[in-house]
N, C-alpha and C positions, 0 to 999 in steps of 0.2 A: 493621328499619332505618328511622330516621326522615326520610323523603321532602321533607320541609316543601322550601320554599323560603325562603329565606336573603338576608337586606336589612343591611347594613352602613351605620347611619347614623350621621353626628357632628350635637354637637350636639343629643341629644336630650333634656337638660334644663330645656328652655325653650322656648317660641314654636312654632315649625313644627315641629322635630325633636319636641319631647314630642307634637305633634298626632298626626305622624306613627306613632308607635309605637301609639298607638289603632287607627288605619287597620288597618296591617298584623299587628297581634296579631286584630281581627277576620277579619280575611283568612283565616289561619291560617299566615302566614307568620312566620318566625322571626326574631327581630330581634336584631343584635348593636351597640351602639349604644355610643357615649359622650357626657360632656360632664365639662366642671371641677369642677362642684360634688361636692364624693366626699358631701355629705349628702341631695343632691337622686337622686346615683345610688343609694344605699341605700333610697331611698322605691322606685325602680322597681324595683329588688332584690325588696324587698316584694310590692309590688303586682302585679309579673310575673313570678312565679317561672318560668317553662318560657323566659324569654329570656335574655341574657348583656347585661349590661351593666358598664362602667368608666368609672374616672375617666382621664380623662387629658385633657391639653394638646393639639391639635393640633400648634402650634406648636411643639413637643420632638419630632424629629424619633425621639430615643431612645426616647422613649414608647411613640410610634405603632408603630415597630418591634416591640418587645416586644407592645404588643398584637395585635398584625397576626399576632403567631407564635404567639400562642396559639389565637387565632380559628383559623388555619389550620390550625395541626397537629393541633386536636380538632376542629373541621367540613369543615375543603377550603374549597374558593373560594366567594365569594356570588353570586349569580343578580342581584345588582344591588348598585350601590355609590351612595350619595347622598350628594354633598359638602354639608354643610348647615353646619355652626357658619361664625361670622361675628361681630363685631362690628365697633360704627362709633363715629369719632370725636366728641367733644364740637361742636358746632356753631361754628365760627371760620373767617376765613378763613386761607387754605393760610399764610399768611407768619407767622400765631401760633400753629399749631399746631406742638406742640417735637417733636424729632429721637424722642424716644422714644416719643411718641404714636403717630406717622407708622408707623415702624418695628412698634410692636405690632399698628395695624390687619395689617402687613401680614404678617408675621409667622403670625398665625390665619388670615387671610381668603385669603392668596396661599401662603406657606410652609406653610399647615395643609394646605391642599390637593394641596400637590404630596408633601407625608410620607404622608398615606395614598393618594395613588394609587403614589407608591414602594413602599409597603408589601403591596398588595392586588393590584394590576393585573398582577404580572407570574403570581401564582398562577391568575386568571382569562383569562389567555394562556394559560397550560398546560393548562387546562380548556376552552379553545374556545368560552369562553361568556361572555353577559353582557354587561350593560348599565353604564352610568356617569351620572350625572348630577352636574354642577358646579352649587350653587346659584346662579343673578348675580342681575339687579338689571334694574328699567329705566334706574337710576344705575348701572349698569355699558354702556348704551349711548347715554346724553346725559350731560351737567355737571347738577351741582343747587352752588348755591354754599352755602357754608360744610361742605359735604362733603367737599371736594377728596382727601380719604384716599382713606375709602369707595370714592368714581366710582372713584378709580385703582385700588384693588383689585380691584373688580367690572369694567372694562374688564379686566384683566389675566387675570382668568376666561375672559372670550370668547374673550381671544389664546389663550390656552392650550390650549383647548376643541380650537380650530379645529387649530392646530398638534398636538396631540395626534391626532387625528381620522383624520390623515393618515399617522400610525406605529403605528396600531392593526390586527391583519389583521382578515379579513371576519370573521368571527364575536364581533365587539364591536365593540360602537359609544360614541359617549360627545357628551352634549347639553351646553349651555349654557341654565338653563332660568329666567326670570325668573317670581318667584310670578305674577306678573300685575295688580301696585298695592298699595298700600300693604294690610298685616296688621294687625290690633291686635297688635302684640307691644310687649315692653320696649326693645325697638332702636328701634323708629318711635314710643312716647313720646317717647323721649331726643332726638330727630333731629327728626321732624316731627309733630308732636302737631297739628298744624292738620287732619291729616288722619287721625287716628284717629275721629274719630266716623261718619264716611263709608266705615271700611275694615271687614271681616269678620273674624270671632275666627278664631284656628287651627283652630278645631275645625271651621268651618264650608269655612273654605279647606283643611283635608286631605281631608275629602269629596268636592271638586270636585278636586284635586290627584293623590291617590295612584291612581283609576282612569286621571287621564290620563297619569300618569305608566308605570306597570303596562302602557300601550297602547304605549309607545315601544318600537321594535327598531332594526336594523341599518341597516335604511334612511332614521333619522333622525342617521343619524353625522355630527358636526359641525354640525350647525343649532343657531341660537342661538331657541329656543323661548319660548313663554308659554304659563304655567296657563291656563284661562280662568278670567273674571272669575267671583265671586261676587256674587248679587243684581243 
């Protein structure tokens, strides 16, 4: 019977999520992971044969379900669950930003997040175990202008987090965990490129990331957290 310990991440076709799955495939943890791209999921098809990976939408709540039934009926519950896909809006302020922009942040970033804790959390009640991690943001706990999506999504994490926190019994807990400053990924090009040459690769921030993350239990239920920094 394969023992492994078992990590549920979105998100993991890009940026922090692909970091991620380096980490915990060294670990020797099993990873079940998605993201959009079905070409980018076939390379980790590939490349990590002993894991399970899909494509899907967070935002399709359909999706997530369907995945969520697969993972579980052929593994059981995950020993941790990391909210990670995300994206952010084009840089403008809140009054030029259209009804459908607004909507799709929120949609992946806030609706993504509450489909797969629908889909996963209540199998990892029934198993009395485990952990949760909501990706936020330090723009999920001040303003940055021309963001205004974004902060809103990422404040709406924290609410969530917290209010969650308090309907969870003792044997799970669930963080609100901001990377710790800007990442080189393709979001904080897009966003804030003033601050990419000053920030660290994924690869360097899941290193400092998934040990601290791996260190969180019960007793950090509801706390709204930071990585530590890199360099």
């Amino acid at each position: 019977m394969n023992t492994a310990k078992r990590v549920v991440i979105t998100g993991v076709t890009q940026g922090l999520g692909r970091a991620m799955v380096d980490r915990f495939d060294e670990l020797g943890w099993t990873v079940h992971g998605c993201g959009r791209s079905i070409n980018k999921v076939e390379e980790l098809r590939v490349e990590f044969a002993n894991h399970d990976f899909e494509a899907v939408d967070v935002g399709d709540a359909q999706a997530v379900s369907r995945w969520a039934d697969q993972v579980l009926n052929a593994f059981g519950a995950p020993d941790l669950l990391i909210n990670n896909a995300s994206i952010v809006n084009r840089n403008a302020p809140i009054w030029s930003i259209s009804d459908e922009e607004f909507t799709d942040v929120m949609r992946i970033n806030v609706n993504g997040t509450v489909n797969v804790i629908r889909s996963f959390v209540p199998a990892m009640i029934d198993a009395q175990r485990g952990m949760i991690v909501n990706m936020s943001s330090g723009w999920g706990r001040e303003g940055e202008a021309e963001l205004a999506p974004y902060c809103a999504s990422k404040f709406a994490i924290e609410g969530l987090t917290q209010s969650m926190a308090l309907e969870l019994p003792e044997s799970i807990g669930v963080v609100a965990l901001d990377p710790g400053g800007g990442i080189q990924t393709s979001m904080l090009a897009a966003c804030g490129p003033q601050y990419m040459s000053g920030s660290p690769t994924p690869e360097a921030w899941s290193r400092a990331a998934v040990p601290y993350i791996l260190r969180l239990t019960t007793k950090d239920n509801g706390k709204s957290l930071t990585c530590p920094r890199v360099g």
